[in-house]
Phi, psi and omega in degrees: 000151185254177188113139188276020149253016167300133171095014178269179173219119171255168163204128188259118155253046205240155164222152169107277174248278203304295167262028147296323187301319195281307187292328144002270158283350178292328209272347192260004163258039147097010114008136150265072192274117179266123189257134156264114157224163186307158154338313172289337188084131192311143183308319170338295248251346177237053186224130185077147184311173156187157163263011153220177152345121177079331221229064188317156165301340188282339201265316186296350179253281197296333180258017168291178203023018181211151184303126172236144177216152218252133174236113170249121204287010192240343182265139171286313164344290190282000176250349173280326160325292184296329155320338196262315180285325176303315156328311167253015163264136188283317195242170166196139206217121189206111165289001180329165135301142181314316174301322207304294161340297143352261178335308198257008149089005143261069163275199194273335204267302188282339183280340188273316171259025168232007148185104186313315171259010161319182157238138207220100163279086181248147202199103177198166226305320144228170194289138175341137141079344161305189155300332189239042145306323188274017205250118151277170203198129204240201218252294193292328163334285209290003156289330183285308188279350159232041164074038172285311188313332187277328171329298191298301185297331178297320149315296200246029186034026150196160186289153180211189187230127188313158166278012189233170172232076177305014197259287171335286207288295192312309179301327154323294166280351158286009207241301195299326201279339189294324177323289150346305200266340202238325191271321187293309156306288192315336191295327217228355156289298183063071171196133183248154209209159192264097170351187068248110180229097161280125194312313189290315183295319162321303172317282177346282208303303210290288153352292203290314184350307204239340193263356173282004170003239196293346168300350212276318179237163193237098027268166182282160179238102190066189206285201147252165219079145165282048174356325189309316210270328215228032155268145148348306218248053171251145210134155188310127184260134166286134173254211169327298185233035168155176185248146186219147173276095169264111209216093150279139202253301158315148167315330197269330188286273222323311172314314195283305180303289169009272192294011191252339178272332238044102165207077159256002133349251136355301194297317202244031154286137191280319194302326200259323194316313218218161179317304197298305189287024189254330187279289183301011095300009175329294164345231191344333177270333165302294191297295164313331182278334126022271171281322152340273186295346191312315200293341177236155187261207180291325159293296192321292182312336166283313164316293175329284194297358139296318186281311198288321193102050189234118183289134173207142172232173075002128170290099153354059165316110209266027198244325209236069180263323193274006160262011171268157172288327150317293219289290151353324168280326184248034172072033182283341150247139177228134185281161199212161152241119197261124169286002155248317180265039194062212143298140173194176178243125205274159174229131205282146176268153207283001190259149154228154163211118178356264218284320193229066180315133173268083176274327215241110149223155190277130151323111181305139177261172159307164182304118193296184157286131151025118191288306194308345207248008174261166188243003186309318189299340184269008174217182199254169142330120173277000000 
């Protein structure tokens, strides 16, 4: 595999969203990832179309580079097989629950004696060893426990859930980067330590960055929240022929754009002059800007909005990405062939890097063979 993490060996004991997301991307930056899953196959694997049994659209993304093998929790074979990939593995990464964990012998004190440099990822809903260690807990749970849902009733007055299942996927990247961050120590260290990244704290933190504002100080100076973020009507504005984000950001972009409409008014309104009174009048300045953009069309407004230095995009109909002209110079989709399921489209990864470029990706396999009846430590990638 190519990628500036070839020759690492991860083992994925993860299900669903969140740490398939994560193994993921370590396999597609050159990882060698062995996925475990139950007899039945991981919940992934029924998510989303497909054209066959197991091998969901969600599975042709999240189960790329990496190997899979049937772990049956009752066979002694496979669980001494699995004592052995833990052995030979740098990193491991399992959203199981602690009791779960337990059982199967990754916890930290057994994963620390049958190999002293690993990194040990555990990544489930709140933290080892707290109280509600043991409480499941899925994407939407942990929006609601770690108040993106009160975000939403603070815009529109009752909680609601991103349309995405932003919880998983942000903790996802909080799981690769602790990894990273755990590899990196261990480079100069030659020790290896255990992870623990809960979700609900991972959210909390991710939340709080812009909206604990005056809770920030003690005593607080003002509410929590961004005013910038939670009037109603803040979003991409229709224009003529379409919809567009036009977001002057700075005083000189506001000024500018003003006198580029005639509205010099506007320009000269103290709720609009400065940052601050630009936040605490959003609502109004959204509803002019509003009425604003109707009058021209989508073009007309990226030319303007070019000339002026004013960030504006067009909205990304995501049915027609590969007719944008951006997304489309870089590949964002790459067409693939799957050998069992055919053409389909791969999504490509967002990073690039110089020296050790990510060209390779391996095909989600089908529901592996037996964990006992494999061999990996003893060969490369096939």
């Amino acid at each position: 595999m190519s990628g500036p993490l070839a020759g690492l060996r991860v083992l994925d004991v993860t299900s669903v969203i969140m740490g398939p997301y994560a193994t993921a991307m370590l396999g597609d930056m050159g990882a060698d990832v062995i996925k475990i899953e139950p007899p039945t196959g991981d919940v992934a694997r029924r998510i989303g179309p497909s054209r066959s049994a197991g091998m969901s659209a969600v599975t042709l993304n999240l189960g790329r580079n990496k190997r899979s093998a049937v772990l049956e929790r009752n066979s002694d074979d496979d669980r001494r097989r699995l004592a052995e990939l833990i052995g030979g593995c740098d990193v491991i990464v399992t959203n199981l629950r602690p009791g779960s964990r337990l059982r199967l012998g990754l916890d930290w004190d057994s994963v620390r004696e049958l190999n002293p440099g690993a990194i040990l990822c555990t990544a489930q809903a709140f933290a080892t060893g707290s109280a509600k260690s043991e409480e499941p807990a899925y994407d939407d749970v942990i929006q609601a426990a770690s108040g993106m849902s009160d975000i939403y009733r603070r815009v529109h007055g009752a909680p609601a859930f991103a349309p995405s299942v932003l919880a998983d996927k942000i903790c996802g990247l909080m799981i690769v980067n602790s990894v990273l961050a755990a590899l990196h120590s261990r480079a100069s260290t030659e020790e290896g330590q255990w992870v623990d990244v809960p979700m609900a704290d991972a959210m909390l933190a991710f939340n709080l960055v812009e909206h604990l504002g005056g809770g920030t100080f003690d005593p607080p100076e003002g509410g929590v929240g961004w005013n910038r973020t939670l009037v109603p009507n803040r979003g991409p504005h229709r224009a003529a022929d379409g919809w567009i984000c036009v977001m002057p950001y700075t005083d000189e972009n506001w000024a500018d754009f003003f006198r580029a409409v005639d509205r010099p008014d506007l320009a000269a309104d103290t709720r609009f002059s400065s940052n601050g009174a630009r936040h605490e009048h959003n609502a109004v300045l959204q509803a002019e800007l509003a009425e604003l953009v109707a009058d021209r069309t989508v073009a007309e407004w990226l030319e303007q909005c070019r000339r002026l230095g004013i960030a504006a995009e067009p909205v990304l109909d995501l049915d027609r990405i590969e007719e944008n002209p951006y997304f489309a110079q870089r590949r964002a989709l790459i067409d693939a062939h799957h050998p069992t399921e055919g053409a389909y489209r791969l999504i490509r990864f967002p990073v690039d890097f110089s020296g050790t470029p990510v060209t390779e990706y391996r095909p989600a396999e089908p529901l592996g063979p037996p964990l006992s009846a494999t061999g990996w430590l003893a060969q490369g990638m096939p």
